[in-house]
RODO-2510 file (C-alpha; in nm, 4 decimals, decimal comma):
residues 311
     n   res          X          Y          Z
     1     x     6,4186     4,7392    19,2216
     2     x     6,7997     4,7932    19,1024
     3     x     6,6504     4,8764    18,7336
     4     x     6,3612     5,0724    18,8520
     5     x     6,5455     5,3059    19,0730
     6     x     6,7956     5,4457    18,8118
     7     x     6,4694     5,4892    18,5971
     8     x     6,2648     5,7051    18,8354
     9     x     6,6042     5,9082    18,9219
    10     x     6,6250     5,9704    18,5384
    11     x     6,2756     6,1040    18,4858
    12     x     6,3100     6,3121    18,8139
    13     x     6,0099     6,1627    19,0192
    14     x     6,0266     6,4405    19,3015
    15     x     5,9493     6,7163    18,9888
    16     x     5,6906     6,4640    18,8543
    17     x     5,5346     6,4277    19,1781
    18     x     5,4461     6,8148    19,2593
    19     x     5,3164     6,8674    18,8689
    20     x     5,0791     6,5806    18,9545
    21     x     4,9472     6,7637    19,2698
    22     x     4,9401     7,0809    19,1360
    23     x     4,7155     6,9908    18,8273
    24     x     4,4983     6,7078    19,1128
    25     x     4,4904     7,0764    19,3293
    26     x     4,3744     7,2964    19,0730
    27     x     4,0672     7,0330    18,9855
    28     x     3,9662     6,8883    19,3273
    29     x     4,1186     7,1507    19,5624
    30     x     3,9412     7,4511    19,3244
    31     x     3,7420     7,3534    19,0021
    32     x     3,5023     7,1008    19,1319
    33     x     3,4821     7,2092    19,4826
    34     x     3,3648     7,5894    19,4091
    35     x     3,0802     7,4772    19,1457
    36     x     3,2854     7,4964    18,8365
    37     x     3,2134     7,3384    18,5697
    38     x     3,4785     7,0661    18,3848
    39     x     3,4657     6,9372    18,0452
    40     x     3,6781     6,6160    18,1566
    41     x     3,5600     6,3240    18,3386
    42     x     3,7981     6,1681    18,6400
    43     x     3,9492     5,9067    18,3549
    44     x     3,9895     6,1500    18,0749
    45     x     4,1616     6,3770    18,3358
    46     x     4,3805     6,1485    18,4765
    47     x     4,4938     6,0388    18,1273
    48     x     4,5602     6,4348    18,0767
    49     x     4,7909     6,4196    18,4182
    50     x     4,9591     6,1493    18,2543
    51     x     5,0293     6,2807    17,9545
    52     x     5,1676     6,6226    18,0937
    53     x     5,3914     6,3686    18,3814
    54     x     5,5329     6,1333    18,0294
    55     x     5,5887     6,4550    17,8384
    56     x     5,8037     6,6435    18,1607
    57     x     5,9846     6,2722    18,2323
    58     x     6,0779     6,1998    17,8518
    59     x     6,2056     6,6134    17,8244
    60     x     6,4041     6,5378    18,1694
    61     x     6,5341     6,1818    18,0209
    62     x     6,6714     6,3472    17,6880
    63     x     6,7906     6,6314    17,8829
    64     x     7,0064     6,4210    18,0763
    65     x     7,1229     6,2513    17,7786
    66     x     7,2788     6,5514    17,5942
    67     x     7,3900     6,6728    17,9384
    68     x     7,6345     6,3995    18,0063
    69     x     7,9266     6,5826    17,9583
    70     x     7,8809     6,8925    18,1640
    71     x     7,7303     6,6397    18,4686
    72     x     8,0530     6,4737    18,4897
    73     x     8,1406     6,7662    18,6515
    74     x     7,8367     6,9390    18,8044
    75     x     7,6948     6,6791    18,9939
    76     x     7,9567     6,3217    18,9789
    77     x     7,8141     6,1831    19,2024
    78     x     7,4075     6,2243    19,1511
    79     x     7,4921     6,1861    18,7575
    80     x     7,2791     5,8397    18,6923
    81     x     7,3740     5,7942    18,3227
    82     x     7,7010     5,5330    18,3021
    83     x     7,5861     5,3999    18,6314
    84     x     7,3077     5,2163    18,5953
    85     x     7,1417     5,3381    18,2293
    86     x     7,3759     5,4027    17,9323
    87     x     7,3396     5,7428    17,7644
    88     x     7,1300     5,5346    17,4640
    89     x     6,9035     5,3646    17,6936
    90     x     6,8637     5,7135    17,8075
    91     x     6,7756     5,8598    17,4986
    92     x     6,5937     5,5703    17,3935
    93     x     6,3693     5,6267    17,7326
    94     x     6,3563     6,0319    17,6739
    95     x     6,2266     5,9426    17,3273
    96     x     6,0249     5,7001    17,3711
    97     x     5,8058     5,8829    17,6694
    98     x     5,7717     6,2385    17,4922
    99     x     5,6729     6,0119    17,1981
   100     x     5,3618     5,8453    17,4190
   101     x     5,2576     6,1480    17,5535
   102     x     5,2015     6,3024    17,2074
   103     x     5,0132     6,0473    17,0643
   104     x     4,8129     5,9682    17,4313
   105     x     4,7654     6,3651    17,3982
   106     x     4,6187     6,3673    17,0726
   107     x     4,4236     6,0367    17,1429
   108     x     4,2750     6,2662    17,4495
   109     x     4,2037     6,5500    17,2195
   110     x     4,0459     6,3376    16,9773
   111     x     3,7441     6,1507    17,1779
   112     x     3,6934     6,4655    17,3621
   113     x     3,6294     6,7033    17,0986
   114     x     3,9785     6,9328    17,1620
   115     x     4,1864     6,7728    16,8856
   116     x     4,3389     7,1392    16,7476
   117     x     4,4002     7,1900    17,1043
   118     x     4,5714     6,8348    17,1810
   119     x     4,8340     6,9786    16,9499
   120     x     4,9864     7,1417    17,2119
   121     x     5,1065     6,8436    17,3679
   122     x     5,2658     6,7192    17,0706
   123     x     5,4447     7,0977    17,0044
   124     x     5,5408     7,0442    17,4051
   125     x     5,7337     6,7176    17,3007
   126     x     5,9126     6,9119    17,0162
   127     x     5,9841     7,2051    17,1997
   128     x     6,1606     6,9401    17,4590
   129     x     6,3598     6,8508    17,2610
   130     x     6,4681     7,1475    17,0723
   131     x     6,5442     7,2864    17,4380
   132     x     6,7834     7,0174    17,5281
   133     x     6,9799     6,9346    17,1661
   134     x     7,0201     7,2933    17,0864
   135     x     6,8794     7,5751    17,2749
   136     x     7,0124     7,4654    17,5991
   137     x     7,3099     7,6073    17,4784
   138     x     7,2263     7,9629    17,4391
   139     x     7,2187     8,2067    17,6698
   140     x     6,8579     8,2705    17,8347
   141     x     6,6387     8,1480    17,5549
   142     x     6,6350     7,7776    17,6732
   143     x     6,5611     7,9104    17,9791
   144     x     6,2685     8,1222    17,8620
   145     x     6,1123     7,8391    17,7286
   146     x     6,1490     7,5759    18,0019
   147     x     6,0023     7,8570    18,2291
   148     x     5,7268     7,8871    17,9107
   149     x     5,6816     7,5043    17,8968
   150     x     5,6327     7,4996    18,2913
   151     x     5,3344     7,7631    18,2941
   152     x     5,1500     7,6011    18,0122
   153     x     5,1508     7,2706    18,1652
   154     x     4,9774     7,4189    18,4508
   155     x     4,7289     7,6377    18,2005
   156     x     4,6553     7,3559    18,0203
   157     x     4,4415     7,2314    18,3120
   158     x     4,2157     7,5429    18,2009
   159     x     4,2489     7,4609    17,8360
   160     x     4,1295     7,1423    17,8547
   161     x     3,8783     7,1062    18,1334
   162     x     3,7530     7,5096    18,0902
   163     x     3,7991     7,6411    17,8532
   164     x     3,4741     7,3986    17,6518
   165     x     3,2432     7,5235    17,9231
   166     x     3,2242     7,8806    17,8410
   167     x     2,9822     7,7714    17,5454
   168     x     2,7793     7,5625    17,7522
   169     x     2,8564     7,7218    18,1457
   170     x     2,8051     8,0658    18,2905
   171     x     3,0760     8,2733    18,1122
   172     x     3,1432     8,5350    18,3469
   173     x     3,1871     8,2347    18,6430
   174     x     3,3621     8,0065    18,4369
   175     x     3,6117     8,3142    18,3329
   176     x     3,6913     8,3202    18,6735
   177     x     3,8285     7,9995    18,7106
   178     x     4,0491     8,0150    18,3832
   179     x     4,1806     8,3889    18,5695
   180     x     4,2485     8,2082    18,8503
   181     x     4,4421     7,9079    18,6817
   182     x     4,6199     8,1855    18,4841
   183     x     4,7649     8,3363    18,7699
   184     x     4,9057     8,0456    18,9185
   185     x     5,0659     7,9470    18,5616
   186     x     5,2065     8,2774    18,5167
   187     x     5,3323     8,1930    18,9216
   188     x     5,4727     7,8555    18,7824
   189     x     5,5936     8,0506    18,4585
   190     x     5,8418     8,3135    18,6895
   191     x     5,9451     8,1098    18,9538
   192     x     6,0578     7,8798    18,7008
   193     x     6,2581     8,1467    18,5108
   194     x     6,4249     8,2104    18,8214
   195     x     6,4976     7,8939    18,9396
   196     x     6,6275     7,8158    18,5872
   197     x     6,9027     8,0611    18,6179
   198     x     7,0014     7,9806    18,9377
   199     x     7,0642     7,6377    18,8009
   200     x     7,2350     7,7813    18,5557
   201     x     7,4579     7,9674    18,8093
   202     x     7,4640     7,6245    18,9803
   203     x     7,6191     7,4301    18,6650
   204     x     7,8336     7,7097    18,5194
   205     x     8,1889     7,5228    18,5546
   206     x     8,0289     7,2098    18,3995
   207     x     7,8214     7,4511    18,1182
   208     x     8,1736     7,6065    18,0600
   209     x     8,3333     7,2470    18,0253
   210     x     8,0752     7,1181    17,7860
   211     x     8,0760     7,4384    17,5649
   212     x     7,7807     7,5729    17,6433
   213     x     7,6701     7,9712    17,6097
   214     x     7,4817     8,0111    17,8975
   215     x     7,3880     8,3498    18,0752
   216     x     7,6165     8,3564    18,3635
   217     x     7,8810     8,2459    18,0475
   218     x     7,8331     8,4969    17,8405
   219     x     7,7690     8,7953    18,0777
   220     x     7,8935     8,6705    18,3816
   221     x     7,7255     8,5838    18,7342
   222     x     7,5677     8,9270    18,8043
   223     x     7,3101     9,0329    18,5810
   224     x     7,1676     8,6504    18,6433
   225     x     7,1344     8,7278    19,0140
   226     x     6,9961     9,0286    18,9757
   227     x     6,7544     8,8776    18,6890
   228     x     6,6284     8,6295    18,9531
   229     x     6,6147     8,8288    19,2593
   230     x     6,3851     9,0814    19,0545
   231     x     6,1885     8,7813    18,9359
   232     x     6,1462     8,6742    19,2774
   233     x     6,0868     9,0078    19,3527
   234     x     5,7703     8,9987    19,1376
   235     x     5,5799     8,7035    19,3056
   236     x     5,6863     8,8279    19,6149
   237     x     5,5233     9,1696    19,5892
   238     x     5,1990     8,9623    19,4329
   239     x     5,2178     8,7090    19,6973
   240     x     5,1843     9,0113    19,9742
   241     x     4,9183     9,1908    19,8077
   242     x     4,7126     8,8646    19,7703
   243     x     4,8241     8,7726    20,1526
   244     x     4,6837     9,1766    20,2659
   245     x     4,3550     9,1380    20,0818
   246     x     4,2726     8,8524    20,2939
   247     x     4,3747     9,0291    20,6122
   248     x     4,1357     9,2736    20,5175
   249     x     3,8740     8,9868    20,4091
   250     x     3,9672     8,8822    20,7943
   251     x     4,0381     8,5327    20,6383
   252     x     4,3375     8,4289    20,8503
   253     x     4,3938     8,0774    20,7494
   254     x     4,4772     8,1871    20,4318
   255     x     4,6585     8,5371    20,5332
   256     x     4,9146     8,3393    20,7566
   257     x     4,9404     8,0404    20,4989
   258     x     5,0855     8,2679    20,2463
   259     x     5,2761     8,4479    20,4908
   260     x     5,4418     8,1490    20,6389
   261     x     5,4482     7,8579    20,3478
   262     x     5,4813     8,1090    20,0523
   263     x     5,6076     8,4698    20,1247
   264     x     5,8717     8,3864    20,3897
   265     x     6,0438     8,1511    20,1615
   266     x     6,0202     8,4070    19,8915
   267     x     6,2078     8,6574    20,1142
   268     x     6,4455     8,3878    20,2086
   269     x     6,5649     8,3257    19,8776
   270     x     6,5901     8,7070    19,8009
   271     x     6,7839     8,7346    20,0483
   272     x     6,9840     8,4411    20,0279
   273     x     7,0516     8,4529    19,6171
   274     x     7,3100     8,7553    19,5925
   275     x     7,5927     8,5766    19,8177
   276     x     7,5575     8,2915    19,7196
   277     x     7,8322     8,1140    19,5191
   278     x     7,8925     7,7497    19,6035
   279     x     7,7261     7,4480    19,4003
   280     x     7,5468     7,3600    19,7266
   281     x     7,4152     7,7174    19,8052
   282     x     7,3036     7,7848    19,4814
   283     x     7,1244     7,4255    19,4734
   284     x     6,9909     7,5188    19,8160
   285     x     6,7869     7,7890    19,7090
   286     x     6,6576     7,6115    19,3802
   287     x     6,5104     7,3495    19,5857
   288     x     6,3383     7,5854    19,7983
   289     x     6,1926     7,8118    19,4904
   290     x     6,0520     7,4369    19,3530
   291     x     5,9031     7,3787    19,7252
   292     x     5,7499     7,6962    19,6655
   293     x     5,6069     7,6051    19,3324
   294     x     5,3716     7,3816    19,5478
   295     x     5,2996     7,5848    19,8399
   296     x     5,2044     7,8365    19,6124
   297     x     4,9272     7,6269    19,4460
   298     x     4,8477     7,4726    19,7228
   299     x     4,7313     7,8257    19,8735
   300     x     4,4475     7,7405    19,5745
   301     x     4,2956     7,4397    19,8226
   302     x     4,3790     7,6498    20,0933
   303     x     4,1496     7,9542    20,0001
   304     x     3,8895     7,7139    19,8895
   305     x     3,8411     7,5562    20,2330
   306     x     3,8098     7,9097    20,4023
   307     x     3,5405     8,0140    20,1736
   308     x     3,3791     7,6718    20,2072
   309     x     3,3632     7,6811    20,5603
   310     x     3,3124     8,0894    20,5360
   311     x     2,9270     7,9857    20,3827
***
């Protein structure tokens, strides 16, 4: 238990955990209960969660590696490396994962017809670790392409278990299901860009330390706040204009759902970014923008079991 702990801390379970419900959401909360049709079976899709969770631990592994030095100061005393896994081991782990998830991605691609496609999982591992040896350090692009990296993870789901159909499906039906999976990745894709540089915000005396170039860094804590309140401001206005249409479709479970779980929070955190300035503020409101990550697709299973029980 003392070796596996330190491990799962590492890899960030919690953030592992709510990909793994979002992508089990989007297929058994949405695809399969509305009639669509999926080219993966149950095994073949839970070895495509898998590889998506060992790509996002071995990234968050080798992130922490090559973050050592600004952690010592931005968070003593959650830093794991030195206490219980050396910054090798680390590495070693980071490696290691993002290198299984390639080759189980391309094994996945492979007996399923979607080799070109499995690609992407082994670009996802490289891009990983571009992000945290080098682009990390520069102001906004690492964060474009962690926010990037988040949304296709969630597209994928419509890449691989879709996308095949529309040869042998209903085109226009199966469409839909690919527009709906796109809307929730480019959900995951903003809320990630603004949660990204309110971490950055978070970690700037630590980023400063270390030598990084991040935004707040180079143009100071402003223009980041306003970047992610008008981010925020985005999904919000989306989020209300999804929440009125089903008003209007007199679906209340869903209307207040979104109100409540999705577009309060949203407000909250509008509301709540420009004063902010402490560590623990800052952090406050990133862990409520990643709660809302899964409220938000969970709103999917929600609107599916009002139109289920609608007909």
């Amino acid at each position: 238990m003392k070796n596996i702990l330190p491990f799962l801390k590492l890899i960030r379970w919690p953030n592992l955990l709510i990909m793994a419900i979002i992508l089990v959401v989007l297929r058994y909360g949405f695809l399969l209960p509305l009639g669509f049709e999926t080219s993966l079976n149950p095994l073949w899709h839970s070895l495509f969660i898998l590889v998506t969770l060992l790509l996002a631990a071995g990234g968050n592994a080798v992130n922490d590696a090559h973050d050592v030095n600004a952690d010592r100061i931005n968070k003593p005393v959650k830093m794991i490396i030195g206490k219980g896994i050396t910054r090798d081991g680390a590495l070693f782990i980071g490696q290691f994962l993002l290198l299984l998830g390639a080759i189980l991605g391309l094994v996945l691609g492979y007996f399923n017809e979607m080799l070109t496609f499995s690609y992407i999982f082994a670009l996802s591992a490289l891009l990983l670790w571009f992000y945290a040896t080098t682009l990390k350090k520069t102001p906004f692009l690492g964060n474009l392409l962690i926010a990037f990296l988040a949304g296709l993870m969630v597209f994928n789901e419509a890449i691989f278990d879709v996308l095949y159909t529309l040869k042998t499906g209903d085109r226009a039906i199966q469409l839909q299901a690919v527009y709906v999976i796109m809307a929730v990745s480019a959900f995951s894709f903003l809320l990630t860009l603004s949660r990204e540089l309110i971490k950055d915000l978070q970690d700037i005396e630590g980023d400063r330390a270390a030598g990084y170039k991040t935004l707040p860094i180079t143009s100071g804590t402003l223009f980041p706040k306003i970047l992610a309140i008008l981010l925020v401001m985005l999904v919000a206005a989306a989020i209300g204009v999804l929440a009125y249409k089903t008003i209007l479709a007199h679906d209340w479970v869903s209307s207040i759902y979104l109100i409540l779980f999705v577009l309060v929070p949203l407000l909250y955190v509008i509301v709540k970014i420009a004063p902010a300035s402490s560590p623990k503020a800052l952090g406050r409101i990133s862990s409520i923008i990643k709660l809302v990550m899964l409220t938000g697709t969970i709103a999917v299973l929600v609107f599916t079991i009002s139109l289920r029980l609608a007909f």
